[in-house]
C-alpha positions in Angstrom: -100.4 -7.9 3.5 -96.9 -7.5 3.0 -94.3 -5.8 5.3 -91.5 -3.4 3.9 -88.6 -2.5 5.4 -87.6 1.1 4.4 -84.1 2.5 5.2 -83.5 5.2 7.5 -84.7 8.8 6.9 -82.0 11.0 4.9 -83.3 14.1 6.1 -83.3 12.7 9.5 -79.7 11.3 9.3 -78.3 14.8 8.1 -79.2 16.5 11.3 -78.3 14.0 13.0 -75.1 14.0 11.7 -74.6 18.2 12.2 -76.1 18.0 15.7 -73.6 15.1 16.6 -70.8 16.9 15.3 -71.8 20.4 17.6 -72.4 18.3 20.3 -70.4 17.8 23.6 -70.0 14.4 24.0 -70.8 11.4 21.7 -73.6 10.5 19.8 -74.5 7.4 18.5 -76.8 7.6 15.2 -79.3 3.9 15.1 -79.9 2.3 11.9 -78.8 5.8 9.7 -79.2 6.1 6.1 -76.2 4.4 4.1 -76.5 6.3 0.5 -74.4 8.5 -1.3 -76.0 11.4 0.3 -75.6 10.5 3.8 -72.3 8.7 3.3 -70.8 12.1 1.5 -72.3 14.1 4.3 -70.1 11.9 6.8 -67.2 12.3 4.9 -67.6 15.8 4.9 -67.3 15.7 8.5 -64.2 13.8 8.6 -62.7 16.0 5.7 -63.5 18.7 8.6 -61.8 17.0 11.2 -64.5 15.0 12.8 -64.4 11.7 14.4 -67.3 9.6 12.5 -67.0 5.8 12.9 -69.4 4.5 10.4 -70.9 0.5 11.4 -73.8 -1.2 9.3 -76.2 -0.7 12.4 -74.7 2.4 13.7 -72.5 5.6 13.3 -70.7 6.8 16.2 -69.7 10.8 16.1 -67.5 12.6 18.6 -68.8 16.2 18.8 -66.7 19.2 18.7 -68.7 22.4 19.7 -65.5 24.6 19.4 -65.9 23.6 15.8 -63.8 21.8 13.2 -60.8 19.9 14.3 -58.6 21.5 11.4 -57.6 24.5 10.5 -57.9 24.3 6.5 -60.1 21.5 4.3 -61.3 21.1 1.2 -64.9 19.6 1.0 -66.8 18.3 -1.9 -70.6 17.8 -1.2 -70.9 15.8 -3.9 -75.3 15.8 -4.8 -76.3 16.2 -1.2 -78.4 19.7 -0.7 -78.3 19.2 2.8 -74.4 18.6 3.3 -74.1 21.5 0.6 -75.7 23.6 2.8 -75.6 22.5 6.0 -71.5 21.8 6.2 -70.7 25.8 5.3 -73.1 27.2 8.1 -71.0 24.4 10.6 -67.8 25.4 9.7 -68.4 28.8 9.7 -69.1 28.4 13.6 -65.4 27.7 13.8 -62.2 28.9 13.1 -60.4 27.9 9.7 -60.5 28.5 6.3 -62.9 25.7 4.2 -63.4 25.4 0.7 -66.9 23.4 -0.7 -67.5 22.4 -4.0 -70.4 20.2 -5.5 -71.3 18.1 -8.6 -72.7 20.2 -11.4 -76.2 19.6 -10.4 -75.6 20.7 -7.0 -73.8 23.8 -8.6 -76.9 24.7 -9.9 -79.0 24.8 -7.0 -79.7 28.0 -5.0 -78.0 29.0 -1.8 -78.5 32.3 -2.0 -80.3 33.1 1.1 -78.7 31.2 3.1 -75.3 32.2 2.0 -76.7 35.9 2.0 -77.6 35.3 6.1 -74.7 34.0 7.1 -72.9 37.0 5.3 -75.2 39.5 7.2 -73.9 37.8 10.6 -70.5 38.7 9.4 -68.9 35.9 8.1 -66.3 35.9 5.6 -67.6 34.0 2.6 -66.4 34.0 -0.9 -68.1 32.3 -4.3 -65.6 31.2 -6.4 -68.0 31.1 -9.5 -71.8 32.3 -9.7 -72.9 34.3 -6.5 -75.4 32.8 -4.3 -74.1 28.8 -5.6 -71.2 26.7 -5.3 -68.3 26.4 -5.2 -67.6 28.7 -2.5 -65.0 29.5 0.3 -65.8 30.1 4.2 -62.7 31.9 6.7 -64.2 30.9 9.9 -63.8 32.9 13.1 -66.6 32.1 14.7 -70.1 33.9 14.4 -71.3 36.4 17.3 -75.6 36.0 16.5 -78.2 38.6 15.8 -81.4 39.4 14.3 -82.0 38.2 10.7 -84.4 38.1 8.2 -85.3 35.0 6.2 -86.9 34.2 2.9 -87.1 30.3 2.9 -89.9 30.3 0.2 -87.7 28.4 -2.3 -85.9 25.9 0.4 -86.7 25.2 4.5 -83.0 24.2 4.6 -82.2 27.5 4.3 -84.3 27.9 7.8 -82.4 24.6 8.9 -79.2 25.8 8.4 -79.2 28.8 10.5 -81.3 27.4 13.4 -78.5 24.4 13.8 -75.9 26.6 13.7 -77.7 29.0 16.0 -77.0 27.5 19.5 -73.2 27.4 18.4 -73.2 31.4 17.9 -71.6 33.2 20.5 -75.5 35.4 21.4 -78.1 33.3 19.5 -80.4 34.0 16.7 -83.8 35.7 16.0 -84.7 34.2 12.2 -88.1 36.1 11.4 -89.4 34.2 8.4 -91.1 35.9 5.3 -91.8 32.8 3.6 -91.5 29.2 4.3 -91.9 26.0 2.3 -92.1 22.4 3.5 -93.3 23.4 7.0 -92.5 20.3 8.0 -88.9 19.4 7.3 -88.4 22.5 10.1 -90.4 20.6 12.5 -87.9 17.8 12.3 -85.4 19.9 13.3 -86.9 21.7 16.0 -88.0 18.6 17.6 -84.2 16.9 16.8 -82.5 20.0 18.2 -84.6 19.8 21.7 -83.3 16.2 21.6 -80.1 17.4 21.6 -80.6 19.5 24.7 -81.8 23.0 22.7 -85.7 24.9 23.2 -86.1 26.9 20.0 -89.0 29.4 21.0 -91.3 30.3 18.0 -93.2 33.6 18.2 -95.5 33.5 15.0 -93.1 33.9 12.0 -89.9 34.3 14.1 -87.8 31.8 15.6 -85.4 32.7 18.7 -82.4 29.7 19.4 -80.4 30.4 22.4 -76.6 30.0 22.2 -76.4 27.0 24.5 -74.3 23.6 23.9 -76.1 20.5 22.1 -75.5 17.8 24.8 -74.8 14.1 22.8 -77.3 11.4 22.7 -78.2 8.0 21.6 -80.8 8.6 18.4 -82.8 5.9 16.4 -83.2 6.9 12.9 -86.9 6.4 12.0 -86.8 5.0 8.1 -87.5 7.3 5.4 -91.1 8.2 4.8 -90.5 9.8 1.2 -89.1 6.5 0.0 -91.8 4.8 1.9 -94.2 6.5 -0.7 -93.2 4.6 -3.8 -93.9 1.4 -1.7 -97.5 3.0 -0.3 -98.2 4.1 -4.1 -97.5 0.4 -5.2 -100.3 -1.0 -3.0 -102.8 1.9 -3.7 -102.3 1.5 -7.3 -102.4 -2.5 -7.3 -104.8 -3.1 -4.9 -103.0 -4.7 -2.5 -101.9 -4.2 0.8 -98.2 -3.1 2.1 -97.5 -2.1 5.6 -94.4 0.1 6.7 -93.1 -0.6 10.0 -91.5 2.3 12.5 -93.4 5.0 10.3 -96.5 5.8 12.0 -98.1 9.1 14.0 -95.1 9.6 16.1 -93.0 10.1 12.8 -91.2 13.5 12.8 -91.5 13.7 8.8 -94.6 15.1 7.0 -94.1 13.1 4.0 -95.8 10.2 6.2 -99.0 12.5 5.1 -98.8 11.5 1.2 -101.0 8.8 3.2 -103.4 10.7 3.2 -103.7 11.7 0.0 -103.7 7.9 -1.5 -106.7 7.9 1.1 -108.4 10.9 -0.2 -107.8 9.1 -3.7 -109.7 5.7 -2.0 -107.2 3.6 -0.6 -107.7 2.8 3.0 -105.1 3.5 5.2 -104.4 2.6 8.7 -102.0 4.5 10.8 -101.0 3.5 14.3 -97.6 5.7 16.4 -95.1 3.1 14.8 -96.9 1.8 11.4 -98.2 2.8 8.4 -100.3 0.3 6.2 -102.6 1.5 2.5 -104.5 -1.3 1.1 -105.4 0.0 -2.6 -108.8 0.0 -3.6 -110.7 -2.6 -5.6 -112.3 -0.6 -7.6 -109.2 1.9 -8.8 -107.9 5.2 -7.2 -110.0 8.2 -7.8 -108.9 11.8 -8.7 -107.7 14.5 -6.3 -106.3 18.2 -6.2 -104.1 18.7 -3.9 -101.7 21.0 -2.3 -98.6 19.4 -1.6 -96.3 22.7 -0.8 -95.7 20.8 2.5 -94.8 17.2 0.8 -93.3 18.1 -2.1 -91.0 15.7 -2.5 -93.9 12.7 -3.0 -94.9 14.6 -5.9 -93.3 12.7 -8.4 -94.7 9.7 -6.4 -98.5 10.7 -7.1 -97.7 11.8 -10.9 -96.5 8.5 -11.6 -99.5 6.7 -10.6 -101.9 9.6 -11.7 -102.9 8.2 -14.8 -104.4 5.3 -13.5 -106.7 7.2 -11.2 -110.8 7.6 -12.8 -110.5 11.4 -13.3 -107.7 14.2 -13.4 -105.4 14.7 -10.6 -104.3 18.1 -9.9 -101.1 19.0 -7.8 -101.0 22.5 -6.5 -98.5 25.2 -5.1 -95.1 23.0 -5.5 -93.1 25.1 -7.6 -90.0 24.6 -5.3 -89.8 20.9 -6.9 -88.7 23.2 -10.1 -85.2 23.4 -8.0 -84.9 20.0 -6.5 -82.4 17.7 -8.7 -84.3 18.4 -11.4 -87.3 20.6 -12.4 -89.2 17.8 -11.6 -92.4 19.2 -12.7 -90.9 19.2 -16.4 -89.6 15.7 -15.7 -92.8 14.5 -14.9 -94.3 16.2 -17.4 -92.2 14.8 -20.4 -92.0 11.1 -18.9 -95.9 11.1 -18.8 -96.1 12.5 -22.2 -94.1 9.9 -23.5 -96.3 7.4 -22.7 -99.2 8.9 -23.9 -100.8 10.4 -21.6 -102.3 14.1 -21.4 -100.6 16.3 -18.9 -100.7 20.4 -18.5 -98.3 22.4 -16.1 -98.2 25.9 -14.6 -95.9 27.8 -12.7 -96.2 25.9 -9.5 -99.1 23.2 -10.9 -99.8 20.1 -12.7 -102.8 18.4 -13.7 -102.6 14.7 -15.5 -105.3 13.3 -16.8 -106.8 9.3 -16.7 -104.6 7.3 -19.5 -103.4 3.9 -20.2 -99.6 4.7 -20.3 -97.2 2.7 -22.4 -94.1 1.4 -22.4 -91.1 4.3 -22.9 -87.7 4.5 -21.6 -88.1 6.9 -18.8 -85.5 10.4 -18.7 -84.3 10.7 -15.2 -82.3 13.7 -15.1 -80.3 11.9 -12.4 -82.9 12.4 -10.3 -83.5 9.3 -7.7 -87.1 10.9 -7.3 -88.4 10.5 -10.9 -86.4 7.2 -11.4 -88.2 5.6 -7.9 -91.7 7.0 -9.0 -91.7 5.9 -12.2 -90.4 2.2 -11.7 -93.9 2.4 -9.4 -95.7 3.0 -13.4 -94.0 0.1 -14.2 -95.8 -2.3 -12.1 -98.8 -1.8 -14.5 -97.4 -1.0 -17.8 -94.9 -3.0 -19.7 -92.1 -1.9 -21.1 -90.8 1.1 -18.9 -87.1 1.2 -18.2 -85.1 4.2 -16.8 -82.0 5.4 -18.9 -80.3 6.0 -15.6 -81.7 3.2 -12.9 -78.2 3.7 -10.7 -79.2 7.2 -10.0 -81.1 5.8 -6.4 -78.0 5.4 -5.0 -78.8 8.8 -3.8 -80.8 8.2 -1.2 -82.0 3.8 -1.5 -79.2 1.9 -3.3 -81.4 -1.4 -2.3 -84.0 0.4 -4.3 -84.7 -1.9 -7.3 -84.2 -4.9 -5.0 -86.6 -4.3 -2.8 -89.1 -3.4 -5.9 -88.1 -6.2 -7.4 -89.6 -8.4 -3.9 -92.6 -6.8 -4.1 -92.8 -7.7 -7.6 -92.2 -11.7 -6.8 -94.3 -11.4 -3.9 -97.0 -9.7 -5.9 -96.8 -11.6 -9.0 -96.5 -8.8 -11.1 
């Protein structure tokens, strides 16, 4: 058996970081995420005039419920959806005027409903290029609450957004939902925010967030269970054994579920409230469909190792990874293609058949996802490299490292 350490959750740092900021008091953040999405999410708080003293172990945020501590800033959200869309909803809470800009691939992604929802609460908002995208300009004067309706079909951090930002509105917020992806992801924040001294009440499709003040707290970042994937996928498809410690039951993230799908597959997995271990199966993985609207971001992780499965592997109703940091259905799609092996897509599908991939230099799209699944391909073909290996940085910068243990421990 071998033990993995995995850094701390980046979805879980990023509220973290928002509810710290609302907060009265101050918050210390255990063991965050340090990566280029978490770090520019940090400095986007500081850009906004919030106190953030970042320590290997640690990050220490003094909240500031009246809202940013200046009265103009100019943010750049570098890659990071969540401090792209996250940051606006906070300072629009405030008073000031706040500029956001993001890198070209960011610029691409949608905010339109979220940037339409904070509109229909009355804040001043202005796109300084394509509508509904960055960059984008917010003149804060607070925001009074209301009634709104939601279409999160495409993102839940659309949903996310608004319900942070909803105890710092000056009547609360009723968010009825028409759609919703990655259920779970909203979880996490529901359960964060009630650490943080705020009872969401859910009433079937609509949530109701009081305006009430987040009270500061001391929160341990549980490590990230999407990169934990590539590591669980390296066992199941190896046949060994690889245990994740502080990822069990108790984990707020779904993606600690792509477990269970490497056990529908064969592997045996063991879950306990603080661990995680998948012992691959001797006799090779076997094929699955699956829906994984709710885990979508291990999709790449089960593509990669798809081909070495005994029959087809399906993976259904995930077209939101179209909009991630690539279309990563495309992505995986090509980079399976490349080494041979037969692969169909729909709209929202894709089914990859049994193969013996070969060796190809691997098209990232700078997307940390597809580079980190891939590298997991690697373990049993030779020759796969990836044309842009530095593109982890985004959310494991010890990535190919810590790969590259396994590897020794392994003997691969």
């Amino acid at each position: 058996m071998t033990l993995v350490e995995i850094p701390g959750s980046k979805s879980v740092t990023a509220r973290g970081l928002f509810l710290a900021a609302a907060a009265h008091g101050t918050t210390v953040l255990g063991r965050p995420l340090h990566s280029d999405d978490t770090e520019g999410f940090a400095e986007g708080l500081v850009k906004l005039g919030y106190r953030v003293d970042r320590q290997p172990e640690a990050w220490t945020i003094e909240g500031r419920p009246a809202g940013p501590g200046v009265a103009s800033a100019d943010v750049f959200c570098r890659d990071g959806a969540t401090t792209a869309r996250f940051l606006p909803a906070l300072a629009a809470a405030g008073t000031g005027t706040f500029a956001f800009d993001a890198s070209d691939q960011m610029r691409r992604r949608p905010l339109g409903p979220l940037t339409d929802a904070l509109q229909e609460l009355g804040v001043d908002l202005e796109f300084r290029g394509e509508p509904g995208h960055h960059p984008l300009t917010v003149r804060a004067n607070g925001i009074k609450g209301g009634e709104l309706t939601l279409d999160a079909g495409l993102s839940s951090q659309f949903l996310t957004a608004l319900l942070l930002v909803g105890p710092l509105t000056a009547e609360g917020l009723r968010i009825t939902v028409t759609d919703l992806v990655s259920v779970p992801y909203v979880e996490i924040t529901l359960e964060m925010m009630r650490r943080f001294g705020v009872d969401v009440r859910r009433e079937g499709q609509t949530f109701v967030v009081p305006a009430q003040p987040y009270q500061a707290c001391e929160y341990p970042v549980e490590p990230d269970a999407s990169t934990a994937s590539y590591f669980l996928a390296a066992a199941a498809v190896t046949g060994r054994t690889v245990t994740i410690p502080g990822l069990g039951s108790d984990a707020l993230q779904g993606d600690v579920k792509f477990s269970d799908v490497l056990r529908e597959m064969g592997a045996h997995v063991e879950l306990t409230p603080d661990s995680v271990t998948v012992a691959g199966p001797s006799d090779g993985l076997r094929g699955v469909t699956v829906n994984m609207r709710d885990i979508s971001d291990t999709v790449p992780t089960l593509a990669a190792i798809a081909p070495f499965a005994s029959g087809p592997v399906r993976i259904e109703d995930v077209y939101n990874t179209r909009i991630k940091e690539c279309d990563r259905l495309d992505a995986c799609e090509e980079n399976l293609r490349a080494m041979g092996i037969e692969v169909e897509t729909g709209r929202d599908w894709i089914e990859i058949q049994p193969g013996e991939p070969t060796g190809t230099l691997v098209t990232c799209r700078r997307d940390h996802r597809i580079a980190m699944a891939f590298s997991i391909t690697g373990l049993l073909t030779e020759g796969i490299t990836l044309d842009d290996p530095d593109c982890v940085k985004k959310t494991f910068p010890g990535f190919h490292q810590a790969l590259g243990a396994l590897r020794e421990s392994w003997g691969i």
